[in-house]
C-alpha positions as CSV (number, residue, x, y, z in Angstrom):
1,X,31.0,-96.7,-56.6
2,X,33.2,-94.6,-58.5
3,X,30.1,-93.5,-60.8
4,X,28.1,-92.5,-57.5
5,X,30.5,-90.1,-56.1
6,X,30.8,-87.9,-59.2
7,X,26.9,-87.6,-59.9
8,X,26.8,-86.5,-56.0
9,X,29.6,-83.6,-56.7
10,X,27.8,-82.9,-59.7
11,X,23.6,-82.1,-58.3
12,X,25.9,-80.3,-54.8
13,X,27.4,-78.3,-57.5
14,X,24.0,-77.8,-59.3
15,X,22.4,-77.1,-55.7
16,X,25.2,-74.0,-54.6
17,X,24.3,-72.7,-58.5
18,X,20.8,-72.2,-58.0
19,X,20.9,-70.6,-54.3
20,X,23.1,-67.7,-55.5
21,X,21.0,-65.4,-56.4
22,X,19.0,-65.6,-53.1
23,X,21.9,-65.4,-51.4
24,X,22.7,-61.9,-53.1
25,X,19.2,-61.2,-52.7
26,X,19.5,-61.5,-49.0
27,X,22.2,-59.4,-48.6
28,X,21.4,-56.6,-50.6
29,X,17.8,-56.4,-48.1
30,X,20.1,-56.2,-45.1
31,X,22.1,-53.4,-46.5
32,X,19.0,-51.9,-47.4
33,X,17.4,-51.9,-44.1
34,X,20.5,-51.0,-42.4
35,X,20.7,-47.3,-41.4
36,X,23.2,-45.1,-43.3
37,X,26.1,-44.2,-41.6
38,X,25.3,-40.9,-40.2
39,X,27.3,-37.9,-41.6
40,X,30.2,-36.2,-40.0
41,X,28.7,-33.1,-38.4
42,X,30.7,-29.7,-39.3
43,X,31.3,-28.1,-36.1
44,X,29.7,-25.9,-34.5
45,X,30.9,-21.9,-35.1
46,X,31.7,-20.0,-32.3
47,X,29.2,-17.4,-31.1
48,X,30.3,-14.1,-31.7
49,X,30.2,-11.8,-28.3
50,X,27.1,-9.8,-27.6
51,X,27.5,-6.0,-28.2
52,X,25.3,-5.3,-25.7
53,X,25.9,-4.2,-21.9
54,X,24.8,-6.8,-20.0
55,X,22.5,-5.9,-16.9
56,X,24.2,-5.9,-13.3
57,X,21.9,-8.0,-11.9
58,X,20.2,-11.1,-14.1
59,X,16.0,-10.2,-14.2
60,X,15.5,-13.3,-12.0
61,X,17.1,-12.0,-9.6
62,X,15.8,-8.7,-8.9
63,X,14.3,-8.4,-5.1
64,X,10.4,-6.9,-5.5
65,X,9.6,-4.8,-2.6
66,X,6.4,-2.6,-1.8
67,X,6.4,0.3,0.4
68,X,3.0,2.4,1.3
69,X,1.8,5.4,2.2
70,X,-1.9,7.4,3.1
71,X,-1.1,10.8,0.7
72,X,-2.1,11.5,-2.7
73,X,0.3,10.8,-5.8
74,X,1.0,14.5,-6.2
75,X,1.9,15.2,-2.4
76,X,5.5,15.3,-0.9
77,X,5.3,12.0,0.7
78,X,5.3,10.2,-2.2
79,X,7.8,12.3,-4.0
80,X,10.0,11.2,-0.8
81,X,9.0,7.3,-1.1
82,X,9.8,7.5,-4.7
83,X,12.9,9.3,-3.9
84,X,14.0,6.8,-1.3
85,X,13.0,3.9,-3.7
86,X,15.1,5.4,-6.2
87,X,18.2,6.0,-3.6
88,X,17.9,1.9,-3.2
89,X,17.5,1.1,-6.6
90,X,20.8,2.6,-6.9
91,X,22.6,1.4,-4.0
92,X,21.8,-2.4,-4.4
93,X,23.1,-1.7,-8.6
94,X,19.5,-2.7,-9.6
95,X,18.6,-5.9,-7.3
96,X,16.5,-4.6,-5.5
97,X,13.0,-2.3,-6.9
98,X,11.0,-0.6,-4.5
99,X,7.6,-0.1,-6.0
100,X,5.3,2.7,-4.4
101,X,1.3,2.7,-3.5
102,X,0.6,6.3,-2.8
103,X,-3.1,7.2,-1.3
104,X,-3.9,4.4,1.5
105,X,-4.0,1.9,-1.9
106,X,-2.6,-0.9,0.5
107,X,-4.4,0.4,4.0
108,X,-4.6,3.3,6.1
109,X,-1.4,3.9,8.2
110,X,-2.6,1.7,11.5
111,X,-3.3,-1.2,8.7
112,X,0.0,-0.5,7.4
113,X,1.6,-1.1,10.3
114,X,-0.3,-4.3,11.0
115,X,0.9,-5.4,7.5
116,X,4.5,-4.4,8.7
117,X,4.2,-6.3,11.7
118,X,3.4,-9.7,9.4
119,X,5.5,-9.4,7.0
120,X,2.8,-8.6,4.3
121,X,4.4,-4.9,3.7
122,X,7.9,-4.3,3.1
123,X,8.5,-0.4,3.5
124,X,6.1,2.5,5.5
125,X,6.2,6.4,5.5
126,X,4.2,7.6,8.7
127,X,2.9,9.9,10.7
128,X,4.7,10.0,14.0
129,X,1.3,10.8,15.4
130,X,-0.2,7.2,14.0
131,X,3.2,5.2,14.9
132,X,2.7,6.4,18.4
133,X,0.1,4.6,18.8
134,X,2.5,1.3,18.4
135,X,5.6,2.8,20.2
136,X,4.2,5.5,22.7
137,X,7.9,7.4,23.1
138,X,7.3,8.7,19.7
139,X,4.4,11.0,20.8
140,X,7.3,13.0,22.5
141,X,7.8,15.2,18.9
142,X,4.1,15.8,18.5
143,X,3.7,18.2,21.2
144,X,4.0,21.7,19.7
145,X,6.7,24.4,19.9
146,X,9.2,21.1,20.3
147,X,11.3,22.8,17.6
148,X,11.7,26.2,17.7
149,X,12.6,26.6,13.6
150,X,13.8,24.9,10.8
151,X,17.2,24.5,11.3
152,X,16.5,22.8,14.9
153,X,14.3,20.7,13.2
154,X,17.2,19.7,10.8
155,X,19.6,19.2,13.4
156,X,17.4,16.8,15.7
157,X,16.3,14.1,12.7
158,X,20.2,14.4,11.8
159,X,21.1,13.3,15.1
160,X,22.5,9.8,16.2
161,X,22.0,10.1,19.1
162,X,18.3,10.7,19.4
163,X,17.9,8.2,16.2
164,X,19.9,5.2,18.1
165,X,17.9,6.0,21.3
166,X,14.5,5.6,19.2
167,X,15.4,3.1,17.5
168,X,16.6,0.8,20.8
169,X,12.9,1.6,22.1
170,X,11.4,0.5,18.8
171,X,13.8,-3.3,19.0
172,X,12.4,-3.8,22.8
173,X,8.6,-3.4,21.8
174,X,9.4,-6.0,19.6
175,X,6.4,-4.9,17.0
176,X,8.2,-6.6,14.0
177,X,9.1,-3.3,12.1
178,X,12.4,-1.7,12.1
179,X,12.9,2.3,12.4
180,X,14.4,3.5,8.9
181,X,14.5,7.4,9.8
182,X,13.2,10.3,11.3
183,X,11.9,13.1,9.4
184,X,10.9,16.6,9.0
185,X,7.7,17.3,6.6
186,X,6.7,20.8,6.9
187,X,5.4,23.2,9.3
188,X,1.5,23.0,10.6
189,X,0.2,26.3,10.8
190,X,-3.6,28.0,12.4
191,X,-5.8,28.7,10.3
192,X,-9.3,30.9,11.1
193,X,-12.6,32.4,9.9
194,X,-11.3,35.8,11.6
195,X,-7.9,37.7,12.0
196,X,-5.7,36.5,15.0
197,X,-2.8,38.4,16.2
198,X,-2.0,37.5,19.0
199,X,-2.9,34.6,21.9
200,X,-5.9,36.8,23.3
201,X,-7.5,36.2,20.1
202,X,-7.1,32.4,20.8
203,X,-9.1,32.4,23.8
204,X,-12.5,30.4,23.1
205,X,-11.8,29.5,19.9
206,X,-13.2,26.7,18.4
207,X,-10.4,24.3,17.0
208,X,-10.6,21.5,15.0
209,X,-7.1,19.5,15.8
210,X,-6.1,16.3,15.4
211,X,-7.6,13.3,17.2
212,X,-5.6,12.2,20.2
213,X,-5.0,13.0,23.7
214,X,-1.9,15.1,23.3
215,X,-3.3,17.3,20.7
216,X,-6.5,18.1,23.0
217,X,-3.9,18.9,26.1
218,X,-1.9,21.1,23.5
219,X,-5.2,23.5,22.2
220,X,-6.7,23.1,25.8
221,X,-3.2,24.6,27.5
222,X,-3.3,27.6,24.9
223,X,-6.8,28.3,26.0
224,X,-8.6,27.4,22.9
225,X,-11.5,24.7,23.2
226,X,-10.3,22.0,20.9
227,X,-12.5,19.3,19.0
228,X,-11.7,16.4,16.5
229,X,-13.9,16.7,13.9
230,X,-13.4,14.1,10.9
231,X,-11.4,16.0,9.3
232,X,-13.7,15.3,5.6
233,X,-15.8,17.4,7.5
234,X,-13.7,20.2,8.3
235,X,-14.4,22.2,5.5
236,X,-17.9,21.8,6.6
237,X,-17.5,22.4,10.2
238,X,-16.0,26.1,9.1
239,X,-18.4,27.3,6.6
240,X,-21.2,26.8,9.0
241,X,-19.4,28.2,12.3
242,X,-19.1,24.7,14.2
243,X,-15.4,25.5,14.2
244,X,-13.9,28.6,14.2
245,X,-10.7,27.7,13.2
246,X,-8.1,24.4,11.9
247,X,-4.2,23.8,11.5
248,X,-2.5,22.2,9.1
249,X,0.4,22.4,6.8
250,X,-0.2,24.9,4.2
251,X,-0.1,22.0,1.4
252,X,-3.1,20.4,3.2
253,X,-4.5,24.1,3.9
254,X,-4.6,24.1,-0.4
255,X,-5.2,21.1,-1.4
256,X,-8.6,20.7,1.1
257,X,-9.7,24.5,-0.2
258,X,-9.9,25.1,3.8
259,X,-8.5,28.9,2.5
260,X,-12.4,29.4,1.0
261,X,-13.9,29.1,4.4
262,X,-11.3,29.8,7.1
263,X,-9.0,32.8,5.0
264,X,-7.1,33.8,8.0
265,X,-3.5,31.8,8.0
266,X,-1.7,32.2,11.0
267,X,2.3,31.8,10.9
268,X,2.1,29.9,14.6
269,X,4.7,27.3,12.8
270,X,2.9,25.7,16.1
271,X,4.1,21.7,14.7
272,X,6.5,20.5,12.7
273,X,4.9,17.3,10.7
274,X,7.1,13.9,11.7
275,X,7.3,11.2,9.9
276,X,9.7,8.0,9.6
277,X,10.2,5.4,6.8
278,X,9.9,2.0,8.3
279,X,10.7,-1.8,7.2
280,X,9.3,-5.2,8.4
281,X,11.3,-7.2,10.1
282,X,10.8,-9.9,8.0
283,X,12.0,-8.5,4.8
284,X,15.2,-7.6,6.2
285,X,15.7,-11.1,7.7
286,X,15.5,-12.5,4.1
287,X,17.9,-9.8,2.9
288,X,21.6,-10.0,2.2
289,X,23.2,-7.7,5.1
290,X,24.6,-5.5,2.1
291,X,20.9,-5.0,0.9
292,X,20.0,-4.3,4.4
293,X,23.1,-1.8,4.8
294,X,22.0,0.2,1.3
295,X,18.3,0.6,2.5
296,X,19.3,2.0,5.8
297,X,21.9,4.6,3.8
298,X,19.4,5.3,1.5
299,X,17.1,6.3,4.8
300,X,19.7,8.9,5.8
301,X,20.0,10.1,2.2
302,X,16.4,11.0,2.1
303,X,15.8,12.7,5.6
304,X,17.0,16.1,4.2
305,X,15.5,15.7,0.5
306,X,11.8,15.4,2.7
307,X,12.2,18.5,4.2
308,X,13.4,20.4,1.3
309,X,10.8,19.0,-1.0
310,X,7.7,19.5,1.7
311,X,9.3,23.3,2.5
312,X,9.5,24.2,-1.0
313,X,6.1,22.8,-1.8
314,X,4.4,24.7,1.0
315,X,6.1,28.0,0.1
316,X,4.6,27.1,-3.8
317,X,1.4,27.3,-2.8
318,X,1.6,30.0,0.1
319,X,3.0,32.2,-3.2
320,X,0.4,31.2,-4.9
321,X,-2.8,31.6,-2.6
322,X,-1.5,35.2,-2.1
323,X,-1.2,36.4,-5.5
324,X,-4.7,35.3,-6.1
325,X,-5.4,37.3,-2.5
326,X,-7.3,34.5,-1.2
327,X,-6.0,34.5,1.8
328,X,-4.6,37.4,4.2
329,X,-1.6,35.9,6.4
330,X,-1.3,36.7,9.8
331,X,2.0,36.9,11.7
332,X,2.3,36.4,15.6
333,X,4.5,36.6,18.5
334,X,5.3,32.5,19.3
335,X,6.8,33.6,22.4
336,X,4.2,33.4,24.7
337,X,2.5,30.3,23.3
338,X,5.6,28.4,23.5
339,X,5.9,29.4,27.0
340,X,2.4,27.8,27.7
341,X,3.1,24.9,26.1
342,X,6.6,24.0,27.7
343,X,5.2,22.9,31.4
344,X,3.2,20.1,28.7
345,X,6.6,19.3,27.1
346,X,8.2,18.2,30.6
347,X,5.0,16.4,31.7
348,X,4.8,14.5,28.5
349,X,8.4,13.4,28.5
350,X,8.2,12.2,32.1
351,X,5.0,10.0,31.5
352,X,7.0,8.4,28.3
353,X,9.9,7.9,30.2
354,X,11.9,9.8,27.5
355,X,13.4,12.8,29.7
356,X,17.0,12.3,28.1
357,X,15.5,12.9,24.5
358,X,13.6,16.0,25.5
359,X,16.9,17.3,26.7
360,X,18.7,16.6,24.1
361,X,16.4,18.3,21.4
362,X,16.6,21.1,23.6
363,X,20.2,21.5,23.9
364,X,20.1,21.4,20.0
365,X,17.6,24.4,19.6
């Protein structure tokens, strides 16, 4: 018995002998497959500051507008969109970029408004003629002799008064657009195929004016006999005698070479052009109040810059069509066609309902 026991111990000892080396072998596979520890990352150096200004406002965040006019690139209107864009740019420290489509690129002025209406267009410069058509009161500062120079001009689109009052009229037709400003934009003046000195020479003359009521009542009371010829045609309409005579500002007078076929300008300084910047409704609702604040400052801002800038222009190229002596310039006595034209003035303000603003432009004169 004895004798079994230690030949057992002995083949176990035997046994442990030979499964040593897979034993090793075993291990050494796990710690093979086993991932290596992963090394201790240095860490991380600190970014040194940027040298560089950052922007006020962070790219994404910059508010795209898009305002419109009907005039050419080159024409004061869009010097004074561009100058208004620019005036907001500022004020809103970059956040908010007007861009500018000059020449009737997005519409003419009644599609414009349309566009204001939806939402579709953010900003509008206008004709006060064209807006009347939307807000009737308007048609008030189209009839001629309203202002009897510049500086009543001036002091009228400065006022608060008159602006607040327009503006209430323009929130109760609820149109969806929002009255920005009022503006001066040169004198229109009367332009013929033959000298004019005076409002005899008027009488019978064959005018081509503007197409609207009010215009025809204006030429009709001074005795002319008024017509609304397209004005592409105008040039047209003068070379052959179908019209003896057009107004217009003298920038328009230039730029349409009207001066080749009608060389007579008359100083009548009969209209002054009016226009007003205008925003939809919707754009301001999506604004921040202080973005809404800056665009109507920057409204104010520009009333006087459009005056000076359509002034100057028109005396630039009044210089410059008499030095070539294309044109001989005429001066008259206003006196007795603003005396014609006043009875209209009261009429016109009565039908509108706007008797308080006629009163008030005239106690400004």
């Amino acid at each position: 018995m004895k004798k079994i026991c230690v030949m057992l111990m002995v083949l176990s000892l035997a046994l442990c002998v030979a499964l040593l080396p897979g034993c090793d072998s075993n291990r050494s596979k796990q710690l093979a497959e086993s991932p290596a520890p992963a090394q201790e990352q240095a860490p991380a150096q600190e970014a040194a500051p940027s040298q560089e200004t950052p922007p006020s406002v962070p790219e994404t965040e910059v508010i795209e507008l898009k305002a419109g006019h009907s005039q050419a690139p080159d024409h004061p209107f869009n010097g004074t969109v561009e100058y208004f864009a620019k005036l907001v740019n500022e004020k809103t420290n970059g956040a908010v970029k007007i861009t500018v489509f000059p020449n009737s690129q997005l519409g003419d002025e009644a599609t414009m408004l349309d566009s204001l209406s939806m939402g579709t267009l953010d900003i509008l410069m206008a004709n006060a003629s064209n807006t009347a058509s939307r807000v009737p009161e308007l048609g008030l500062v189209n009839v001629c002799f309203m202002f009897n120079d510049r500086q009543h001009l001036e002091r009228v689109v400065a006022d608060e008064e008159i602006f607040n009052r327009y503006s209430a009229i323009v929130k109760e037709k609820n149109q969806g657009f929002t009255l920005l400003n009022v503006m001066g934009n040169g004198a229109r003046h009367l332009y013929a195929n033959k000298a004019i000195g005076a409002i005899e020479d008027m009488q019978g003359l064959k005018v081509r004016v503007m197409p609207s009521e009010l215009d025809n009542r204006v030429w009709t009371a001074l005795g002319t006999a008024p017509g609304s010829t397209p004005f592409s045609e105008v040039y047209t309409a003068l070379q052959t005698g179908m019209m003896d005579a057009a107004e217009n500002t003298v920038s328009s007078y230039t730029a349409s070479k009207h001066y080749e076929v009608a060389p007579h300008l008359v100083m009548t300084d009969h209209q002054w052009l009016i226009t007003q910047l205008w925003a939809s409704d919707a754009t301001l609702a999506k604004l921040p109040a202080e973005y809404v604040d800056a665009i109507m400052q920057a409204a104010k801002e520009t009333v006087p810059y459009a005056i000076e800038l359509q002034v100057n222009t028109d005396a630039d190229f009044l210089k410059q069509l008499v030095d070539a002596g294309s044109i001989t310039v005429h001066e008259i006595d206003r006196t007795p066609l603003m005396e014609k034209i006043q009875p209209l003035q009261d009429e016109v303000a009565k039908e509108l309902g706007v008797e308080d603003i006629l009163a008030k432009i005239r106690s400004l004169a």
